[in-house]
C-alpha positions as a Markdown table, in Angstrom:
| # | Residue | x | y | z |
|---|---|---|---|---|
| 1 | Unk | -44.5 | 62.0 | -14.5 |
| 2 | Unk | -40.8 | 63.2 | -14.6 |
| 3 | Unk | -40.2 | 61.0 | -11.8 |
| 4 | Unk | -41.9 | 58.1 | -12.9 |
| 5 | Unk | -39.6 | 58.7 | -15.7 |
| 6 | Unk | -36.8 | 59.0 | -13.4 |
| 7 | Unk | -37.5 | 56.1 | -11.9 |
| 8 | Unk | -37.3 | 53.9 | -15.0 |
| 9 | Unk | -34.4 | 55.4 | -16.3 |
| 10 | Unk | -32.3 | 54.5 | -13.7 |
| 11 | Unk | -34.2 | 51.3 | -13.2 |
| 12 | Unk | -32.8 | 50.5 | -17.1 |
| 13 | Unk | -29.8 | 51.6 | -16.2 |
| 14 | Unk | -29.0 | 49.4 | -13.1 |
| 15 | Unk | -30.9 | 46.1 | -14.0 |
| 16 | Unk | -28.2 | 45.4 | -17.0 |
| 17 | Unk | -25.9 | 46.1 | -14.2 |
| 18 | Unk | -27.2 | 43.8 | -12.1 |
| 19 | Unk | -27.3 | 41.1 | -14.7 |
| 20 | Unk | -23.9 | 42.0 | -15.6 |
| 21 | Unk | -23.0 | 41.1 | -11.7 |
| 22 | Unk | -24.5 | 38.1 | -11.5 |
| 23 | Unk | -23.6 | 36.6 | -14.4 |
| 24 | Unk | -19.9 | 37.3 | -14.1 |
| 25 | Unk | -20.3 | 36.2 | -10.3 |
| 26 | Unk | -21.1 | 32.5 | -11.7 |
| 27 | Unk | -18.4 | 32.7 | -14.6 |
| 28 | Unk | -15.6 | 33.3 | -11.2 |
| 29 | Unk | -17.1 | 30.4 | -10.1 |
| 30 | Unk | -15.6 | 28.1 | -13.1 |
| 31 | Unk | -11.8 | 29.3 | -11.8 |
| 32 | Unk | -10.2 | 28.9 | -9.1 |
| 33 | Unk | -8.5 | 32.2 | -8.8 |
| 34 | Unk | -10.3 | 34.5 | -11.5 |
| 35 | Unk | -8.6 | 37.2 | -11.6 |
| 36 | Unk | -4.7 | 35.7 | -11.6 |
| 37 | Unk | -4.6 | 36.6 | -15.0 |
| 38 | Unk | -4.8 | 40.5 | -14.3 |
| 39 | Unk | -3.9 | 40.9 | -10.4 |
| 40 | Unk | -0.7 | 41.2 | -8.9 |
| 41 | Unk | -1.5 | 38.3 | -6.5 |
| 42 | Unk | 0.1 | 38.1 | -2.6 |
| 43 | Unk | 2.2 | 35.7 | -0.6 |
| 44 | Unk | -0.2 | 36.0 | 2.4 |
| 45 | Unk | -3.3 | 35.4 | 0.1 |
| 46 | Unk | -1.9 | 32.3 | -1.6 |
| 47 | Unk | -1.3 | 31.0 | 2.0 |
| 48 | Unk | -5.1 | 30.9 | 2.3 |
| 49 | Unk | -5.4 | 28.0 | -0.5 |
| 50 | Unk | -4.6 | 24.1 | 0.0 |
| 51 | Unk | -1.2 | 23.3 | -1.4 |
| 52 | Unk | -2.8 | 20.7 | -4.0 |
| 53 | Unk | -5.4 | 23.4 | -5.1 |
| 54 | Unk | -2.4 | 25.9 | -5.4 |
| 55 | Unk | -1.0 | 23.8 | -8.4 |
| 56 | Unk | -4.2 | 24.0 | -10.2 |
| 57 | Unk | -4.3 | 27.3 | -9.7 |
| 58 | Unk | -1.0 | 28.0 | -11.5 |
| 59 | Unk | -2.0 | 25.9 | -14.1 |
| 60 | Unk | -5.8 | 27.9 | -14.6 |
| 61 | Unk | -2.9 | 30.7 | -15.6 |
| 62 | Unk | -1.7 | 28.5 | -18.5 |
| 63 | Unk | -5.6 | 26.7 | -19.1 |
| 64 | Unk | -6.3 | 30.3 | -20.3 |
| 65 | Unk | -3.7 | 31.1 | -23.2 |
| 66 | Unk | -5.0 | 27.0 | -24.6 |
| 67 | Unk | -2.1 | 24.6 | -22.5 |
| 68 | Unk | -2.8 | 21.3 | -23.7 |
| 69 | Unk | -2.5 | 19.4 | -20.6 |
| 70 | Unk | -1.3 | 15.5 | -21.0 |
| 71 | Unk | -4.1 | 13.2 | -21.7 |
| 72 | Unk | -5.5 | 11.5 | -18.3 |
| 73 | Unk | -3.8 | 14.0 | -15.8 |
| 74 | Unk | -5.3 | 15.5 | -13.0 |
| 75 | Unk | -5.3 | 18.9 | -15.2 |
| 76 | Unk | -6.7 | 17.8 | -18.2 |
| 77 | Unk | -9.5 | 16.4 | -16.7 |
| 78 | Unk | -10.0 | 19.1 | -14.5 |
| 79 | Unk | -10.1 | 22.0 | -17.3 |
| 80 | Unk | -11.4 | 20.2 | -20.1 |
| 81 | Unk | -15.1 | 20.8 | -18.1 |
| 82 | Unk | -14.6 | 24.4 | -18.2 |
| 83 | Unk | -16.4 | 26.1 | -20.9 |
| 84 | Unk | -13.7 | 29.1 | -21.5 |
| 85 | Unk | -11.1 | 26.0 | -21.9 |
| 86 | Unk | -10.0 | 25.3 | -26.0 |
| 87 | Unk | -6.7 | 23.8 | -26.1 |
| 88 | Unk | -4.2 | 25.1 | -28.7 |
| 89 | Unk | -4.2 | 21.7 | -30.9 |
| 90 | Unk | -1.6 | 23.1 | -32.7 |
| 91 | Unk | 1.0 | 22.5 | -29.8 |
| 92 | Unk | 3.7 | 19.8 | -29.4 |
| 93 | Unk | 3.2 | 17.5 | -26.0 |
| 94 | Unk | 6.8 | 18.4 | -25.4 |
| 95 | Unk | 6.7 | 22.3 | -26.7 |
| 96 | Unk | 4.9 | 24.4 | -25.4 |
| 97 | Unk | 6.7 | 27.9 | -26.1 |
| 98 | Unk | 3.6 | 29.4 | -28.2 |
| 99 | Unk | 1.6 | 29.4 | -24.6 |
| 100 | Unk | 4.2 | 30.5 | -22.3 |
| 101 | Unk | 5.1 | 33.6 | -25.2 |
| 102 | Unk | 1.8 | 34.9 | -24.6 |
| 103 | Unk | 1.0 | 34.9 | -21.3 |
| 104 | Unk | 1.9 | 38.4 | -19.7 |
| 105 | Unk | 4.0 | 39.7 | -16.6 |
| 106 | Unk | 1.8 | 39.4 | -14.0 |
| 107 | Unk | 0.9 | 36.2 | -15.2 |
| 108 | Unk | 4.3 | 34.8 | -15.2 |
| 109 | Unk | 4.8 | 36.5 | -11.6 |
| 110 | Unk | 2.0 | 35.2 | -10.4 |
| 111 | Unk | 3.0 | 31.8 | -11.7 |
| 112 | Unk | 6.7 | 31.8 | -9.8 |
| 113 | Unk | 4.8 | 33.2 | -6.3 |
| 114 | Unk | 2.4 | 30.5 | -6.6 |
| 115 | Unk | 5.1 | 27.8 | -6.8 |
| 116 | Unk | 6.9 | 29.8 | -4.3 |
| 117 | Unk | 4.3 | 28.9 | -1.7 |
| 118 | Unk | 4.3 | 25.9 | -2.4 |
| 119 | Unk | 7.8 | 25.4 | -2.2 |
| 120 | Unk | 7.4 | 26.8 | 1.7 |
| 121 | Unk | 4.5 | 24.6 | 2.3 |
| 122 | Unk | 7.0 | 21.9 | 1.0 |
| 123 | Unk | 9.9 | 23.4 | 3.4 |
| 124 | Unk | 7.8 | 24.0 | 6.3 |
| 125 | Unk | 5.8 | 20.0 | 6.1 |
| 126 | Unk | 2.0 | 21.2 | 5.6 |
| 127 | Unk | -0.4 | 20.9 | 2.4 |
| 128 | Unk | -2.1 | 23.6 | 4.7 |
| 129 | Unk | -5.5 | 21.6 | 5.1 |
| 130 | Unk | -7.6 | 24.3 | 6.4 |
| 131 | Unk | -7.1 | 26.5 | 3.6 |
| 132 | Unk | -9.4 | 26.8 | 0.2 |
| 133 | Unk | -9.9 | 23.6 | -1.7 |
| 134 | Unk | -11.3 | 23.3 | -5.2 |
| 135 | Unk | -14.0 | 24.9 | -6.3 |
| 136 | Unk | -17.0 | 22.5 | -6.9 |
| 137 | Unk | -17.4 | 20.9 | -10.3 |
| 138 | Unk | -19.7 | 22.7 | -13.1 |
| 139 | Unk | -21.7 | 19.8 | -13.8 |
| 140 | Unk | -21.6 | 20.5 | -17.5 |
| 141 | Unk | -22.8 | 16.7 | -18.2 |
| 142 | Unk | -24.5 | 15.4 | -14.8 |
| 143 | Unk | -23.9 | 12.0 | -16.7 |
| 144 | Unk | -20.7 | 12.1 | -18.8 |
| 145 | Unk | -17.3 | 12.2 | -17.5 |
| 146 | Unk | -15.6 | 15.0 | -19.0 |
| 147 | Unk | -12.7 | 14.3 | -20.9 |
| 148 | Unk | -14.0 | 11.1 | -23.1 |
| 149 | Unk | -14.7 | 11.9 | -27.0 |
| 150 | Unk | -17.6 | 9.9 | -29.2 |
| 151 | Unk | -15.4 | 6.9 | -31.2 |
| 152 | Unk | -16.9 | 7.3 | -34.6 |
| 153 | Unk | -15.6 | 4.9 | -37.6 |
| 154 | Unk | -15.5 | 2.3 | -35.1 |
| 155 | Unk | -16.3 | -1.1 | -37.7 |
| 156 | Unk | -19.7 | -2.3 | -36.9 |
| 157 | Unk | -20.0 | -5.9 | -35.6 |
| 158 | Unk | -17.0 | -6.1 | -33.2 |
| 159 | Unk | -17.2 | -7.0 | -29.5 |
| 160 | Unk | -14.6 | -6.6 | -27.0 |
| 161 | Unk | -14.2 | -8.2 | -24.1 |
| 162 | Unk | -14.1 | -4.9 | -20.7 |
| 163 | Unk | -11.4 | -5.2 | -18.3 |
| 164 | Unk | -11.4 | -2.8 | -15.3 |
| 165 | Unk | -7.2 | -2.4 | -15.6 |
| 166 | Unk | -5.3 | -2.8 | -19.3 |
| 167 | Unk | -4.7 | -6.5 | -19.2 |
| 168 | Unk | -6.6 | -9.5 | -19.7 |
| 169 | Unk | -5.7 | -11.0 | -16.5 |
| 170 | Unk | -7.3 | -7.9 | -14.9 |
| 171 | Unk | -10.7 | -7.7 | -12.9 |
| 172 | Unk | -14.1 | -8.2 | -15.3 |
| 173 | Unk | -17.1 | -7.0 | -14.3 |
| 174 | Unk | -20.8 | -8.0 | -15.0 |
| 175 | Unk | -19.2 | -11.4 | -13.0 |
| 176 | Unk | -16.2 | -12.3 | -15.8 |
| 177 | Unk | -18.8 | -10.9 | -19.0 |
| 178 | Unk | -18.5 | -7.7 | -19.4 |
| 179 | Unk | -18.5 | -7.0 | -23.0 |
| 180 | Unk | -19.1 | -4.0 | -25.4 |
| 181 | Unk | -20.5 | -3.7 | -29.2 |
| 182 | Unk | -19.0 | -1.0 | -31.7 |
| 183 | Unk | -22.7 | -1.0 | -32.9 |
| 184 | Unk | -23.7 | 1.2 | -29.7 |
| 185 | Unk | -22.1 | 4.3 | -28.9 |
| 186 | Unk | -18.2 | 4.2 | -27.1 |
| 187 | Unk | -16.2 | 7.1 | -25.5 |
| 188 | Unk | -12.7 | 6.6 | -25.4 |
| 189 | Unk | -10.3 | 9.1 | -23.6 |
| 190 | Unk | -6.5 | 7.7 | -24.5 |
| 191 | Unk | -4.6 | 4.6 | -24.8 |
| 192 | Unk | -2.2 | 2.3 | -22.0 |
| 193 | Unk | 0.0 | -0.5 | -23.5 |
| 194 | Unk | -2.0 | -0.7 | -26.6 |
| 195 | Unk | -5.8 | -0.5 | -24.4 |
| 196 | Unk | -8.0 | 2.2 | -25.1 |
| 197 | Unk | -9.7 | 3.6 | -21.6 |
| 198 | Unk | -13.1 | 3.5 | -22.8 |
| 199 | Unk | -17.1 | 4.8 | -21.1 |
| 200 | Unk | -20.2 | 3.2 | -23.1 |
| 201 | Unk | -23.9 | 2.3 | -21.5 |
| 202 | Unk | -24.9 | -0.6 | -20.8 |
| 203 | Unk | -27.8 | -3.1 | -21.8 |
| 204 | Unk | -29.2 | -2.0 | -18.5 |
| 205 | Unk | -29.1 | 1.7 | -18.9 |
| 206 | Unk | -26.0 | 1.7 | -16.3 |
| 207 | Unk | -22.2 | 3.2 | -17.4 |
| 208 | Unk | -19.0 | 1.4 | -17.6 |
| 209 | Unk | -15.4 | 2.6 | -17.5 |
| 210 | Unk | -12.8 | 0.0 | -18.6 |
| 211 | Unk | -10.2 | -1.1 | -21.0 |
| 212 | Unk | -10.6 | -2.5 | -25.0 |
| 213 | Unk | -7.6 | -4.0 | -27.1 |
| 214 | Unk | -7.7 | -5.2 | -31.3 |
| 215 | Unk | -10.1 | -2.5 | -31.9 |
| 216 | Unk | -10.7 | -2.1 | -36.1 |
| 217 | Unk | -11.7 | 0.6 | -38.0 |
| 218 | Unk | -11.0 | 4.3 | -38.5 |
| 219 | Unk | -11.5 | 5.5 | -34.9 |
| 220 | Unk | -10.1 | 9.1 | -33.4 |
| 221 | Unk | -6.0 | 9.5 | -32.6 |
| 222 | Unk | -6.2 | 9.1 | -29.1 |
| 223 | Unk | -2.8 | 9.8 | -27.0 |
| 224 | Unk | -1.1 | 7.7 | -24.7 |
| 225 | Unk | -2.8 | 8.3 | -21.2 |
| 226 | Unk | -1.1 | 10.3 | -18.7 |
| 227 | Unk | -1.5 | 9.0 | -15.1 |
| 228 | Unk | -0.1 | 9.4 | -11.1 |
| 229 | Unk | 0.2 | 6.0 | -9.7 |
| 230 | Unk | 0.8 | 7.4 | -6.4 |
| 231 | Unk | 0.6 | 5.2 | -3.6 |
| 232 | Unk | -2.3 | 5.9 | -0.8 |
| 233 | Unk | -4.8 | 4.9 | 2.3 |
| 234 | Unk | -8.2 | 5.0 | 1.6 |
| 235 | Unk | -9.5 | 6.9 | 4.8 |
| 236 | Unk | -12.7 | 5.3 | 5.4 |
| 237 | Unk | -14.7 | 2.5 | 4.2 |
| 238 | Unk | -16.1 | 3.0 | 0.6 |
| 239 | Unk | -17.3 | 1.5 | -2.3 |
| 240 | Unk | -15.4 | 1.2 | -5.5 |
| 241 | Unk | -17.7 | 1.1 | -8.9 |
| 242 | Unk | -17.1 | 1.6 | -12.8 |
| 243 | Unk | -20.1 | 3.4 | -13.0 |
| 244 | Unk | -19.4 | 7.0 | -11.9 |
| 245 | Unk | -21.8 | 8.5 | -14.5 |
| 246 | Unk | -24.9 | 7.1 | -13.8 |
| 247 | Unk | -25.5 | 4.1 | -11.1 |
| 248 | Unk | -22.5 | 4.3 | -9.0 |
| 249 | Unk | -23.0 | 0.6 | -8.4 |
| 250 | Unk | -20.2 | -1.0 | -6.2 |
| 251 | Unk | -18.0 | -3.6 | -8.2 |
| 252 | Unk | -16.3 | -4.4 | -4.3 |
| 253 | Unk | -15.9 | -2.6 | -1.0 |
| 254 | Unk | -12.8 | -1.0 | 0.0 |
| 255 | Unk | -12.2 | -1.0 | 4.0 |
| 256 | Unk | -10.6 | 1.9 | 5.8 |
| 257 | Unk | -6.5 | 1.9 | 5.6 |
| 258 | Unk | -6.6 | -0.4 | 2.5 |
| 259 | Unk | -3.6 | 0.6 | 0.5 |
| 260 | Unk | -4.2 | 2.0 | -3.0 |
| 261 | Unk | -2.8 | 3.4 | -6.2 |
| 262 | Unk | -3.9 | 6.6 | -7.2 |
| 263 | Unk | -4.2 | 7.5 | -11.0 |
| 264 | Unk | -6.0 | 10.4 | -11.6 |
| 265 | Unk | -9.4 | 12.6 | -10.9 |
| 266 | Unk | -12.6 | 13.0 | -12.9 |
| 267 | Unk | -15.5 | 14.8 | -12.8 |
| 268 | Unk | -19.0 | 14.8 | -14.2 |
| 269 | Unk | -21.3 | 16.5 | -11.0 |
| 270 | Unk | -18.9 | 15.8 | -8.5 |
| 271 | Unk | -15.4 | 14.6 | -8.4 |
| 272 | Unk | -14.2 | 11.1 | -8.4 |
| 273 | Unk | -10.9 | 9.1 | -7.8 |
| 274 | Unk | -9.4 | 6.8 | -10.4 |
| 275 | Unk | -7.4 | 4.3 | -8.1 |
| 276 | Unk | -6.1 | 0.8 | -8.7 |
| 277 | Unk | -6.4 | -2.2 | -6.2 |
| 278 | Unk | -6.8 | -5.8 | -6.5 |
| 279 | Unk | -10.2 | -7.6 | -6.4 |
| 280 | Unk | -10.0 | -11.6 | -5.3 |
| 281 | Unk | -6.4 | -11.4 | -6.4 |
| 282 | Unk | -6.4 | -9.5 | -9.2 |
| 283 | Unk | -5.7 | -6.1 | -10.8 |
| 284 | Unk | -9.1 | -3.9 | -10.8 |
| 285 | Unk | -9.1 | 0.0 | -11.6 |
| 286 | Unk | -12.3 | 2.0 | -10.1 |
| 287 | Unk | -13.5 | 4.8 | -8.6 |
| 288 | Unk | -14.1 | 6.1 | -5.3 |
| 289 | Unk | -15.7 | 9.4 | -4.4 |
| 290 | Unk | -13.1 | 12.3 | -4.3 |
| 291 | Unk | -11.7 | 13.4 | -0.3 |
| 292 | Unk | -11.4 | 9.6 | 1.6 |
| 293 | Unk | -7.7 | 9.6 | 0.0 |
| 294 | Unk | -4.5 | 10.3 | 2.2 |
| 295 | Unk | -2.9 | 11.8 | -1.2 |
| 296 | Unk | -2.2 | 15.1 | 0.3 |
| 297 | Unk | 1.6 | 14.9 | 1.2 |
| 298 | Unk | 3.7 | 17.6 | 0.0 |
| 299 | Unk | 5.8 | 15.0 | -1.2 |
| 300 | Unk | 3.7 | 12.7 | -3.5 |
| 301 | Unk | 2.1 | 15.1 | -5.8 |
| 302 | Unk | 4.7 | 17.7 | -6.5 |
| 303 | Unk | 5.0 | 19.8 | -9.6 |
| 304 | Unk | 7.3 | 18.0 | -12.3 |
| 305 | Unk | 10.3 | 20.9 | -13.3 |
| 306 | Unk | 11.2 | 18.6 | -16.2 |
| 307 | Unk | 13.2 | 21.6 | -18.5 |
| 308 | Unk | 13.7 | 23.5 | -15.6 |
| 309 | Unk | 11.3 | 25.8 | -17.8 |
| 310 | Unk | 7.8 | 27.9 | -17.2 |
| 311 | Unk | 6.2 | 24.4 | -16.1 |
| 312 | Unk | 2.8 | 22.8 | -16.0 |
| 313 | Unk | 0.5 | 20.2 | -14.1 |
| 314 | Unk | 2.0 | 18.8 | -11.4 |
């Protein structure tokens, strides 16, 4: 009997630990370096990441202490599908001294060795493409793409005419008709040149991303979106739809060394590529499955120093 007893003590004792284990073993999964916030990190391990991945990874250290990342960026969409992610509302676009105040030494050490290496990657002409990439996605939504917020107040009765880019001379879908109704439900993420980047399901049960203008009523203060527009080769033939969410259905077919703009990333159970290239002549704005992109140079994508301060993104 005493060591049946025995036996259940220590049973009690080590399946909370176990628990314990496993459930912080999936919460490291939602960051990219999890313990940068309380670790001394190395030059030699940092060499082990990909440069791109290396300034997300600087920028997990600000994610934490609530950075509100610009509207549209790589970053934003990145953390705002992390769980542990609240941004401090509170903060300026343009000042961001409340966040950088209360992050800690290490943090801030780890933040200049981080850029540090990527700085030698820079210097020495490798994004280091064997090392660690991203983590994958949390599928939070497995249809929503993170970053879009409901539009309530919308006025009833309005329909707008969908563009794929912001400008009525831009690419339609559903063959020159695609339209939207304020009496169904519309996600909008931020505005470009007075167009609000919009997600809403269609009659079919399918998802559309595109661009409304003359919208009325009391909607949500949306910011300006913030976005790359870095010039690229799509690295294999691939489809390009405005249905990342749900159907993935192709709007055209982008061949292998086509030339591209790329915008941004987003990410609902995977990760998807916001690029813009013409369709039959004209401006069009899609998605292609994240990787088939030449947009690792050290060159194209590197960290923005604007006030030569404790900076984010990149």
């Amino acid at each position: 009997m005493k060591k049946l007893l025995a036996f259940l003590l220590a049973l009690a004792i080590i399946l909370p630990c176990g628990m314990m284990l496993t459930s912080n073993a999936k919460a490291d999964m939602l960051y990219i370096i999890p313990d940068s916030n309380t670790r001394e990190l190395t030059y030699d391990e940092l060499w082990d990441y990909q440069y791109d991945t290396l300034m997300f990874a600087f920028n997990e250290i600000y994610a934490r202490h609530g950075y509100k990342f610009n509207t549209g960026s790589r970053c934003y969409n990145w953390f705002t599908q992390m769980p542990w992610y609240h941004a401090n509302e509170s903060e300026s676009p343009t000042n961001h001294r409340e966040t950088y105040s209360q992050c800690s030494k290490i943090e801030n050490a780890n933040v200049d060795l981080i850029k540090r290496v990527r700085r030698d990657m820079k210097d020495a002409g490798t994004t280091n493409p064997q090392g660690k990439g991203m983590p994958t996605p949390p599928a939070r939504n497995l249809d929503n793409i993170t970053g879009f917020v409901f539009l309530s107040g919308m006025k009833t009765g309005q329909k707008f005419k969908v563009f794929s880019a912001p400008s009525e001379a831009s690419f339609r879908a559903a063959n020159g008709k695609a339209q939207v109704s304020s009496n169904g439900a519309i996600y909008g993420m931020g505005w470009e040149n007075g167009w609000l980047l919009i997600m809403y399901e269609t009659n079919n049960g399918q998802c559309r991303i595109g661009y409304i203008n003359n919208i009325r009523g009391n909607i949500p203060s949306l910011p300006q979106l913030s976005l790359s527009r870095v010039s690229c080769r799509v690295l294999q033939n691939s489809s390009l739809t405005d249905d990342p969410a749900k159907s993935g259905n192709p709007i055209a077919t982008l061949q292998e060394g086509t030339t591209v703009t790329y915008l941004t990333t987003m990410y609902n159970s995977g990760a998807w590529d916001y690029i813009e290239t013409t369709i039959n002549g004209q401006t069009a704005r899609g998605f292609v499955p994240s990787g088939i992109l030449d947009i690792d140079t050290v060159d194209e994508l590197d960290e923005v120093d604007a006030n030569e301060q404790m900076d984010a993104e990149g």
